[in-house]
DSSP file (Angstrom, degrees, kcal/mol; ACC not computed):
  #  RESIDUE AA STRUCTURE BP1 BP2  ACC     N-H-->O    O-->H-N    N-H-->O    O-->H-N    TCO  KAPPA ALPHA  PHI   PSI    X-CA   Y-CA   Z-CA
    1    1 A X     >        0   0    0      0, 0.0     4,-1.6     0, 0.0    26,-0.1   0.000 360.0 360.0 360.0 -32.1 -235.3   48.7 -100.2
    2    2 A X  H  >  +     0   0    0      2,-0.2     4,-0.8     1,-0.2     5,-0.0   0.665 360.0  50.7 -66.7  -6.9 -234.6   48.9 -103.7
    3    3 A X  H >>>S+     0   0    0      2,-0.2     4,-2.0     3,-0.1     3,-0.7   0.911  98.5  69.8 -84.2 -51.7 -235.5   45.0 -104.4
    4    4 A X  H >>5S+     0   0    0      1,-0.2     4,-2.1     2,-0.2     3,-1.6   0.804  99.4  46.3 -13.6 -87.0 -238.5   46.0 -102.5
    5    5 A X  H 3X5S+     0   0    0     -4,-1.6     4,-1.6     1,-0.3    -1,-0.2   0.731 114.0  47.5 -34.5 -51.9 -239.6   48.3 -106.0
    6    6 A X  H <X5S+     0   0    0     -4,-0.8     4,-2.5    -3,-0.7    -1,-0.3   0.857 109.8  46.6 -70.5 -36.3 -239.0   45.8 -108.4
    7    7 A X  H <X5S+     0   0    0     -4,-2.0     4,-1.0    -3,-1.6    -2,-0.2   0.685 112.0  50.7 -94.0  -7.5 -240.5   43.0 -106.9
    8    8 A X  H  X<S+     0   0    0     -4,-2.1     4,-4.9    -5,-0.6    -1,-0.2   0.939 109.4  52.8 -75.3 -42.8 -243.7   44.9 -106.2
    9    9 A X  H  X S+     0   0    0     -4,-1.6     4,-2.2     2,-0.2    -2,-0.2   0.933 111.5  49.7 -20.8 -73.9 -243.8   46.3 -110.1
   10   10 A X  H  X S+     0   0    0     -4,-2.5     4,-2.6     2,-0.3     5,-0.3   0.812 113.3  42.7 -32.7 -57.9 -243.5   42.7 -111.0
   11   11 A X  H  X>S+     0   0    0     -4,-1.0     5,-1.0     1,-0.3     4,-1.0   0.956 114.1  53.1 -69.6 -47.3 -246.3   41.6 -108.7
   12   12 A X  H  <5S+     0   0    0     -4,-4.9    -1,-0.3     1,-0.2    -2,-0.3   0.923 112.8  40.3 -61.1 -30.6 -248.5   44.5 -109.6
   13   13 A X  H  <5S+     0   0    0     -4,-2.2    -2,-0.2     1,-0.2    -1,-0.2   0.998 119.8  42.3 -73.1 -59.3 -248.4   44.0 -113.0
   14   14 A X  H  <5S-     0   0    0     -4,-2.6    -1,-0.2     1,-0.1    -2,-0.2   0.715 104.8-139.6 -35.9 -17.7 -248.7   39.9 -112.9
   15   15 A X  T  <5 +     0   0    0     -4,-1.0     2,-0.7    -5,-0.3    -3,-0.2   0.998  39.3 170.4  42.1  55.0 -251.4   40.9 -110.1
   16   16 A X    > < -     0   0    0     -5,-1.0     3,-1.2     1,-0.1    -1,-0.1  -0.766  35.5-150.5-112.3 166.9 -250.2   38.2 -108.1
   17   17 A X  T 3  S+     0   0    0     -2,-0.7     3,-0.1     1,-0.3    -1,-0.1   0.384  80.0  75.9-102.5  17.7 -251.4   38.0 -105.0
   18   18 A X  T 3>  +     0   0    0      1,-0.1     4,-1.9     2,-0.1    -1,-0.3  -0.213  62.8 107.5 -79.5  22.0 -248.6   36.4 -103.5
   19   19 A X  H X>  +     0   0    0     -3,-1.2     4,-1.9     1,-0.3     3,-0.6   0.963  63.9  65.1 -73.5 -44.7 -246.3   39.2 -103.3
   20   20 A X  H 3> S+     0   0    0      1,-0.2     4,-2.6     2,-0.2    -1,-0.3   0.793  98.6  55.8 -45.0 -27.6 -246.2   40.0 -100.2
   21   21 A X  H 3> S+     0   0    0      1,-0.2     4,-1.0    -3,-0.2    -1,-0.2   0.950 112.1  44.4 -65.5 -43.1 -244.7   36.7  -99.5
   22   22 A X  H << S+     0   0    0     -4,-1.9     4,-0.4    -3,-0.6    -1,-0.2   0.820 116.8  49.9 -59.0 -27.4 -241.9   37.6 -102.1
   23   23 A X  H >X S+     0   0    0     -4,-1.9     4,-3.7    -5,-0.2     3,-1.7   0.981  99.9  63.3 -79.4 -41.2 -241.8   41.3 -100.4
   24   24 A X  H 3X>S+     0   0    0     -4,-2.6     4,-3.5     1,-0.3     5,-0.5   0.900  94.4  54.0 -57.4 -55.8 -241.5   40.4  -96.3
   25   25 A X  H 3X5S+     0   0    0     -4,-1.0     4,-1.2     1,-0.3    -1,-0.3   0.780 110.8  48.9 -50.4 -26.9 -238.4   38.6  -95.9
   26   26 A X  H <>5S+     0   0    0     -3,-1.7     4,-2.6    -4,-0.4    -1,-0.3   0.926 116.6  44.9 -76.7 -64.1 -236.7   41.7  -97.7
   27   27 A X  H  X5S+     0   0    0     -4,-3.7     4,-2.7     1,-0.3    -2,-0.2   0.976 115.9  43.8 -64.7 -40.0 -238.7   44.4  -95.1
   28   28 A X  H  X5S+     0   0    0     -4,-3.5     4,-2.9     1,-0.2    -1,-0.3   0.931 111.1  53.2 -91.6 -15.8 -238.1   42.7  -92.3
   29   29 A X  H  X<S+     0   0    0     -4,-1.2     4,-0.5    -5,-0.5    -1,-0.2   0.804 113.3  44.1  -6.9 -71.1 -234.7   42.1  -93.1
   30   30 A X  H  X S+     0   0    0     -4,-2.6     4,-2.5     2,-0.2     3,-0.5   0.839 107.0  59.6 -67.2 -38.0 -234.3   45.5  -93.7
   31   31 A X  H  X S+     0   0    0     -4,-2.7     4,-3.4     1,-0.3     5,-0.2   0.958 104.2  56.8 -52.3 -68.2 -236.3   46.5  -90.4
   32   32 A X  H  X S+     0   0    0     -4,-2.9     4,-2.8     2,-0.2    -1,-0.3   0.798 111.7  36.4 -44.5 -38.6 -233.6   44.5  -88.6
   33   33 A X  H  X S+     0   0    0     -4,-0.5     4,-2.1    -3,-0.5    -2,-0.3   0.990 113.5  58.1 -85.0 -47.0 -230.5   46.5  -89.9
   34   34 A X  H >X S+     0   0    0     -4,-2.5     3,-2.2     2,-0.3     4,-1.2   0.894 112.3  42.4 -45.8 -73.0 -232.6   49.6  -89.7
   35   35 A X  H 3< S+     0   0    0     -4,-3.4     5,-0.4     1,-0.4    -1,-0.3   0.896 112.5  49.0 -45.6 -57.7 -232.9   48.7  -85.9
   36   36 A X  H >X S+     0   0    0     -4,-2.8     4,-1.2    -5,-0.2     3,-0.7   0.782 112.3  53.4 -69.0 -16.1 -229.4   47.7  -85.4
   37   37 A X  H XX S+     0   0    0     -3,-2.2     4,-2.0    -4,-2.1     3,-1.1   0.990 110.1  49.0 -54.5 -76.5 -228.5   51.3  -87.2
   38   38 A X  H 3< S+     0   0    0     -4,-1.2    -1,-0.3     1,-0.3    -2,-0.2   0.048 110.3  43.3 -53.1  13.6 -230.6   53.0  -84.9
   39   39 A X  H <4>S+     0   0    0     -3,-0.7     5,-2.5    -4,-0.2     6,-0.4   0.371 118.5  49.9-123.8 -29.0 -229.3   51.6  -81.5
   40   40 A X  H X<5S+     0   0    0     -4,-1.2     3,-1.0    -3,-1.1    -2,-0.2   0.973 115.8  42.2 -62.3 -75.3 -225.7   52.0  -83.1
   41   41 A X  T 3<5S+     0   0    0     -4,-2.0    -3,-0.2     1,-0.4     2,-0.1   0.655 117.0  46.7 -60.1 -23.2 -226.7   55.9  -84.1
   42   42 A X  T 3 5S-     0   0    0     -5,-0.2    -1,-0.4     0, 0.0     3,-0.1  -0.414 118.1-114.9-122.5  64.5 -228.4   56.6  -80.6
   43   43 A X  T < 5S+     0   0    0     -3,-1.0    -3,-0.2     1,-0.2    -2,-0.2   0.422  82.7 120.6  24.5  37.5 -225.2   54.9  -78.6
   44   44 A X  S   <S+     0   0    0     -5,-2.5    -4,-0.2    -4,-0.1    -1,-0.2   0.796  80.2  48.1 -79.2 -75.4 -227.1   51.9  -77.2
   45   45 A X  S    S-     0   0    0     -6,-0.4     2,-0.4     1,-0.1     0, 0.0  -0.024  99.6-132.0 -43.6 174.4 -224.7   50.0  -79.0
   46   46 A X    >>  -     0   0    0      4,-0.0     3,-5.6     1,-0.0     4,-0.9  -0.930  23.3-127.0-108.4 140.2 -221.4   51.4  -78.3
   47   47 A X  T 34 S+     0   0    0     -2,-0.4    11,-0.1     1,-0.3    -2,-0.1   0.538 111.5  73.5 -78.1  27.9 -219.6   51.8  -82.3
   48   48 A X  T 34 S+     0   0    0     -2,-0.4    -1,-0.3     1,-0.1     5,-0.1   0.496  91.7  57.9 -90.0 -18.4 -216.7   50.0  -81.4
   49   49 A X  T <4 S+     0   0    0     -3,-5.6    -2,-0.2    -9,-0.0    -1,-0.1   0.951  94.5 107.8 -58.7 -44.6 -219.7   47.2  -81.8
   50   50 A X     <  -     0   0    0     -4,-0.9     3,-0.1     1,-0.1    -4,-0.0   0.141  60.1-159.5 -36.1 132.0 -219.9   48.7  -85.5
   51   51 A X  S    S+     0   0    0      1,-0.1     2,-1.8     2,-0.0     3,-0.2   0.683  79.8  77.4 -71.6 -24.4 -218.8   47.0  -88.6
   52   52 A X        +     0   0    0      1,-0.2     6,-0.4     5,-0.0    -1,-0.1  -0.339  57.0 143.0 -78.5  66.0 -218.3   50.0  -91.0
   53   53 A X        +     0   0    0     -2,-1.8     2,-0.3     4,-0.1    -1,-0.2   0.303  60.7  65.7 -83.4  10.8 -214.5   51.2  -89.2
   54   54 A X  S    S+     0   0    0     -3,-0.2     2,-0.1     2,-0.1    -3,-0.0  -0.923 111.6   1.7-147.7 125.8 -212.9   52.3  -92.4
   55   55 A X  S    S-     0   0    0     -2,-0.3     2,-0.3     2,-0.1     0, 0.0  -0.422 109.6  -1.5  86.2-168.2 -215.1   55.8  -93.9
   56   56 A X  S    S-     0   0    0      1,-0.1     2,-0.4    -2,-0.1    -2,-0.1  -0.561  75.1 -96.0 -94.3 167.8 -217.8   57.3  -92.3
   57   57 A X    >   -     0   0    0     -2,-0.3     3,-1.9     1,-0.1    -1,-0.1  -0.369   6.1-143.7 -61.9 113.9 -219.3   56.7  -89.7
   58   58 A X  T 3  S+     0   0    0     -6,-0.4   -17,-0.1    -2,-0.4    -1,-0.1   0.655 113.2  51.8 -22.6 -36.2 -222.6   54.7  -89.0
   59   59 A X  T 3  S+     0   0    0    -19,-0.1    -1,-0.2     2,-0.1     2,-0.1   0.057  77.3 122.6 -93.3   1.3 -223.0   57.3  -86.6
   60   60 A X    <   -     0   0    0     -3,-1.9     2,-0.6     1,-0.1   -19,-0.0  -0.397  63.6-121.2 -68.1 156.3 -222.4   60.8  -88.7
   61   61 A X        +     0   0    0      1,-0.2     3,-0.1    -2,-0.1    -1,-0.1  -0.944  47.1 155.1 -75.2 104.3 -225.5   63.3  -88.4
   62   62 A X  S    S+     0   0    0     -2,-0.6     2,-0.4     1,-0.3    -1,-0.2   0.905  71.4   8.4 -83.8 -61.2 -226.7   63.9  -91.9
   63   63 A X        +     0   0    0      2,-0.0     8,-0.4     0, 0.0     2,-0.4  -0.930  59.5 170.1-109.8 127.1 -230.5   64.9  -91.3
   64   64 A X        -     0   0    0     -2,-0.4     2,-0.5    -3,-0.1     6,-0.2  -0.791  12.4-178.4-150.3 113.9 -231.8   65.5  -87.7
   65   65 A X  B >> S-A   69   0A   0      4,-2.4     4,-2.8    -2,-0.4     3,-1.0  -0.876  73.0  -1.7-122.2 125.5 -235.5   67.1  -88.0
   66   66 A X  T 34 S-     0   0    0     -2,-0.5    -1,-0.2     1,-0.3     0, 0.0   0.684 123.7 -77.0  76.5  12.5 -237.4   68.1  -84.6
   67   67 A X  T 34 S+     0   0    0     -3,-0.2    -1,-0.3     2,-0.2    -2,-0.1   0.511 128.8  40.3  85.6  -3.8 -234.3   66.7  -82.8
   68   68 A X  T <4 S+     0   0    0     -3,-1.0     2,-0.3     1,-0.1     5,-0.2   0.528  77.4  99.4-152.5 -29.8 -234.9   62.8  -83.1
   69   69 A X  B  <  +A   65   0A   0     -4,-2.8    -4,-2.4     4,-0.1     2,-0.3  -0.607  56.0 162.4 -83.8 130.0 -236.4   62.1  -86.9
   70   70 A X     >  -     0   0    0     -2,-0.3     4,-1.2    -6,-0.2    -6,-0.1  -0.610  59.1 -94.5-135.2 178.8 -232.7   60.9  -88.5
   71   71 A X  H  > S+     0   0    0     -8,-0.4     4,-2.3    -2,-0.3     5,-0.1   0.834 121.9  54.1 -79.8 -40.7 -232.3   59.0  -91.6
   72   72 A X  H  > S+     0   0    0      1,-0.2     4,-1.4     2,-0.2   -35,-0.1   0.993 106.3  52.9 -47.1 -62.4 -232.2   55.3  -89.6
   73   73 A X  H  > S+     0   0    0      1,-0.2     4,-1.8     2,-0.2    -1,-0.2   0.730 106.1  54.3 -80.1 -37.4 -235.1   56.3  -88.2
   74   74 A X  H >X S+     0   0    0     -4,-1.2     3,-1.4     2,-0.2     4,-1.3   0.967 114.0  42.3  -2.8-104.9 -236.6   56.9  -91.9
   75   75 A X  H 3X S+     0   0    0     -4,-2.3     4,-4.1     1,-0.2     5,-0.3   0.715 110.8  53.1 -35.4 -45.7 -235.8   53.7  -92.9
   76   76 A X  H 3X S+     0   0    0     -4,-1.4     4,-0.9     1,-0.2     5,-0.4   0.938 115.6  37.9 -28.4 -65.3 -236.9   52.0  -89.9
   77   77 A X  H << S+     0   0    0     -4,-1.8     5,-0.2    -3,-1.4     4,-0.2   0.739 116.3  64.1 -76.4 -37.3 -240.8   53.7  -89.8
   78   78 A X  H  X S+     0   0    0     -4,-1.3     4,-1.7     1,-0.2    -1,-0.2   0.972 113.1  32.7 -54.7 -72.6 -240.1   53.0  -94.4
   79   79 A X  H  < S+     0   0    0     -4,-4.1   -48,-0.3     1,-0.3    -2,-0.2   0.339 113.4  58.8 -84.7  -0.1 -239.9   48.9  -93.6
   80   80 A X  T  X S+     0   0    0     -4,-0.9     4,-0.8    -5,-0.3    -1,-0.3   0.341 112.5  40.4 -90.1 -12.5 -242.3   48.7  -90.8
   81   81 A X  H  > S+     0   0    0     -5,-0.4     4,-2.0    -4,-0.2     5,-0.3   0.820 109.3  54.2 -93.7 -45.2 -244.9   50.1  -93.0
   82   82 A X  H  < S+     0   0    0     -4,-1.7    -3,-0.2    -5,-0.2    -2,-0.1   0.503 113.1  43.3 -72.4  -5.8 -244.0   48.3  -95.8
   83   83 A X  H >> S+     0   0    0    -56,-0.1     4,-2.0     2,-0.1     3,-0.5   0.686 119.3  54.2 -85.5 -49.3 -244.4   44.4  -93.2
   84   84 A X  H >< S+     0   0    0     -4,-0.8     3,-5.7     1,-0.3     5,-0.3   0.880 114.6  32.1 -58.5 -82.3 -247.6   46.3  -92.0
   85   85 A X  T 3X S+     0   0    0     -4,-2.0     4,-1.0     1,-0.3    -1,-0.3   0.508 117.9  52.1 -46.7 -18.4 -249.0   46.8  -95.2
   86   86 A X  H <> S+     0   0    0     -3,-0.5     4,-2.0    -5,-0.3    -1,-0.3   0.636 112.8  52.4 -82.8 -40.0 -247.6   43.6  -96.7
   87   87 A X  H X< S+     0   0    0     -3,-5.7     3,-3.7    -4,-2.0     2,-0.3   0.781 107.6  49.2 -78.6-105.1 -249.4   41.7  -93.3
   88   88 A X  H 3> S+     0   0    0      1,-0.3     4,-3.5     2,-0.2    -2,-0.2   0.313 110.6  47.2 -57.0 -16.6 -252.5   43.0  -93.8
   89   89 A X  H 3X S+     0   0    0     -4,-1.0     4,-1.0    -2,-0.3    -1,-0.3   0.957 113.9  51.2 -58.4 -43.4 -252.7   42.1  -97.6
   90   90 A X  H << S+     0   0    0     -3,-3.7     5,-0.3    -4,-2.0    -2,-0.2   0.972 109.0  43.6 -30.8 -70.0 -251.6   39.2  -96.4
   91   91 A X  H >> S+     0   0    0     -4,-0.2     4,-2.1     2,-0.1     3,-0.8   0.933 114.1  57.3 -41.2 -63.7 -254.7   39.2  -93.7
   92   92 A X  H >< S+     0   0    0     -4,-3.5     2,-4.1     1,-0.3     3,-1.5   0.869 109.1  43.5 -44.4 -92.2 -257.4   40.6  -96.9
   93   93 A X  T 3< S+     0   0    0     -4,-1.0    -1,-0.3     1,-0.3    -2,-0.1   0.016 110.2  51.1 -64.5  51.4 -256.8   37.7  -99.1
   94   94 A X  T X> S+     0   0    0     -2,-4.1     4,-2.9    -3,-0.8     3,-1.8   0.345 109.9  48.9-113.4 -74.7 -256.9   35.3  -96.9
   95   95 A X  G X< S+     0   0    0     -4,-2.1     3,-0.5    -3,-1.5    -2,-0.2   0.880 112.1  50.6 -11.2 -86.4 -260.0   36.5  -95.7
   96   96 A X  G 34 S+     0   0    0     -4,-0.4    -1,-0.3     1,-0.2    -3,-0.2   0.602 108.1  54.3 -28.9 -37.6 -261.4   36.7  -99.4
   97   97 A X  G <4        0   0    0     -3,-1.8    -2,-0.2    -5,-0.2    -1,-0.2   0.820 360.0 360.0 -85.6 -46.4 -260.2   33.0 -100.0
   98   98 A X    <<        0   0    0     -4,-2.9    -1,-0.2    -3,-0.5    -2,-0.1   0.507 360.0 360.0 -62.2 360.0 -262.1   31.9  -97.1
């Protein structure tokens, strides 16, 4: 997520309007390990699937608010807002261009 900041900075300052292009592979990227976290962290995977055996575990409870809101689940709902929002600039200037 943290490439995410910079290369939005960048874009906002340049105002180019092709940032988003630069931003999605990065979100959805992330979206994907965020998913695979969360199916690790709520046992659909089983964590013998897990690469991280050595430390802790993918699977520790650090935060768990209302019973279900975790830190995966953070990140997930983080990089699915950040493709949404990233799509629909996408969607505007397009629009505009036309």
């Amino acid at each position: 997520m943290y490439p995410i900041v910079a290369i939005l900075t960048v874009g906002i300052l340049r105002r180019d309007k092709g940032v988003a292009w630069y931003v999605l592979p990065f979100s959805v990227i992330g979206m994907g390990i965020a998913l695979y976290h969360n199916l690790l962290y709520y046992n659909i995977i089983p964590e013998s699937a897990s690469p991280c055996m050595l430390g802790v575990s993918c699977t520790t409870e650090f935060i768990e608010w209302f019973g279900f809101v975790t830190i995966p689940l953070l990140s997930f709902f983080a990089f699915a807002i950040i493709t949404l929002c990233m799509v629909i600039f996408l969607t505007q200037n397009k629009k505009k261009e036309s």
